[in-house]
C-alpha positions as CSV (number, residue, x, y, z in Angstrom):
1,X,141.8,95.7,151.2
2,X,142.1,94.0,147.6
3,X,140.1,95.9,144.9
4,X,137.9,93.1,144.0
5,X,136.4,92.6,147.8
6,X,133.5,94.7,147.8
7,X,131.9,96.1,151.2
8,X,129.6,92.9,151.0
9,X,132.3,90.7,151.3
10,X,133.8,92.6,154.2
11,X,130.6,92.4,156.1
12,X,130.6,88.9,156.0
13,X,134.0,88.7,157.8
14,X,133.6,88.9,161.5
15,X,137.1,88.2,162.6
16,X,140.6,89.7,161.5
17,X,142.4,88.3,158.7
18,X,146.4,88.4,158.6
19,X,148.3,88.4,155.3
20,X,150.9,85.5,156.2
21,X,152.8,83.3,153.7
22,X,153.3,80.3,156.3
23,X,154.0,76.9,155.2
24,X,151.1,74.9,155.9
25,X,150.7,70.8,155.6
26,X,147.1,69.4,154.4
27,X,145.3,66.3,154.3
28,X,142.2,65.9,152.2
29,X,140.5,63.4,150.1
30,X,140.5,59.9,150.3
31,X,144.2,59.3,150.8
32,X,145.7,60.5,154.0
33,X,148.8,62.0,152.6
34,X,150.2,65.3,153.7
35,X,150.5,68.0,151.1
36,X,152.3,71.2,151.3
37,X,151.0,74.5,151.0
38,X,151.0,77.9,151.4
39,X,149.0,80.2,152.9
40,X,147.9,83.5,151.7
41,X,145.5,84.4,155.0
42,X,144.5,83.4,158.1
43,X,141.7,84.1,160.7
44,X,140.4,82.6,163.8
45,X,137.6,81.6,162.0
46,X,139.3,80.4,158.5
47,X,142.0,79.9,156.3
48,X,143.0,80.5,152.4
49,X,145.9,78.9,150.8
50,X,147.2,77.8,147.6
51,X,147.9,73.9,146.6
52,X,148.9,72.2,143.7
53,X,145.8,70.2,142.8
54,X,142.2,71.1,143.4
55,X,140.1,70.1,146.5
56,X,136.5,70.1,145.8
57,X,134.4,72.8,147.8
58,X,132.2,70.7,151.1
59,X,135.2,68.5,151.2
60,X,136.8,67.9,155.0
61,X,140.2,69.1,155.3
62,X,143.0,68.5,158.2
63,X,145.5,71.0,157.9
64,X,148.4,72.0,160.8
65,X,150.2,75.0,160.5
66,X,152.8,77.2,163.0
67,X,151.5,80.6,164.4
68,X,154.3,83.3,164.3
69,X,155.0,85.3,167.5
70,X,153.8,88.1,165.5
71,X,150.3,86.8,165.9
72,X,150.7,85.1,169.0
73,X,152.8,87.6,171.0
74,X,154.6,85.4,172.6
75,X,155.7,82.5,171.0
76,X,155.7,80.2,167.9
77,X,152.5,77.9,168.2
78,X,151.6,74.9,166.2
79,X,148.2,74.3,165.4
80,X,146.0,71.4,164.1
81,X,143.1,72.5,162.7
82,X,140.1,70.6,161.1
83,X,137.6,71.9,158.5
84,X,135.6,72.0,155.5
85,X,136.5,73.9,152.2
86,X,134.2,76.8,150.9
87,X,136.0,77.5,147.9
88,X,138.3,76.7,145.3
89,X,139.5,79.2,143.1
90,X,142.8,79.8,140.4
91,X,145.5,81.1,141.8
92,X,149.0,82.2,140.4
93,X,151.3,79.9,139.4
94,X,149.3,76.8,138.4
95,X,148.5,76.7,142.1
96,X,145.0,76.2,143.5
97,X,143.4,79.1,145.7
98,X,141.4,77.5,148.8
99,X,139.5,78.7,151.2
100,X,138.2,76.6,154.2
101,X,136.6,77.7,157.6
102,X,137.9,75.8,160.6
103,X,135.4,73.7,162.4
104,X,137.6,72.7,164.7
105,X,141.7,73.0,166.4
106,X,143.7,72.3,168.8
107,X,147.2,73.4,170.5
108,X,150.3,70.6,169.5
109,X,152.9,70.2,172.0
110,X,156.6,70.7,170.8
111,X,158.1,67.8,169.2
């Protein structure tokens, strides 16, 4: 547990969150251009992770992103996800901190 969540915040959170640094590509806005990212969490519910120019909070968000087998337990698993963002906040680096709740996903196929 950070030191800043407080036992408010963890209430909120009904699903299990896994400290992963995947790469992660995004689409948002009103271009449909991937960016890259990182992620600094994930859930089954949600998804935080840092991008180089802000993405206002309410906005739709497309992101895909590749499950380890650490998390799957079996294998590697690509994932398309759809969502809105729920916060925006500083992160390190000049980067941008955002968190976004998935609305929707599905399963890719290997290409």
């Amino acid at each position: 547990m950070r030191m800043a969540e407080t036992q408010q915040d963890n209430d909120k959170r009904a699903t299990r969150r896994f400290a992963l640094r995947l790469p992660v590509t995004v689409r948002y806005g009103d271009d449909s251009n991937e960016h890259s990212a990182q992620t600094r969490d994930v859930s089954a519910r949600g998804i935080c992770f840092f991008v180089d120019s802000g993405i206002q909070a309410g906005s739709p968000i497309d992101f895909t992103l590749t499950l380890p087998p650490e998390i799957t337990l079996t294998e590697s698993i690509r994932v398309r996800c759809r969502g809105r963002v729920v916060r925006v906040e500083s992160g390190a680096n000049n980067k941008m901190a955002v968190a976004a709740v998935i609305d929707e996903y599905e399963f890719l196929a290997d290409a």
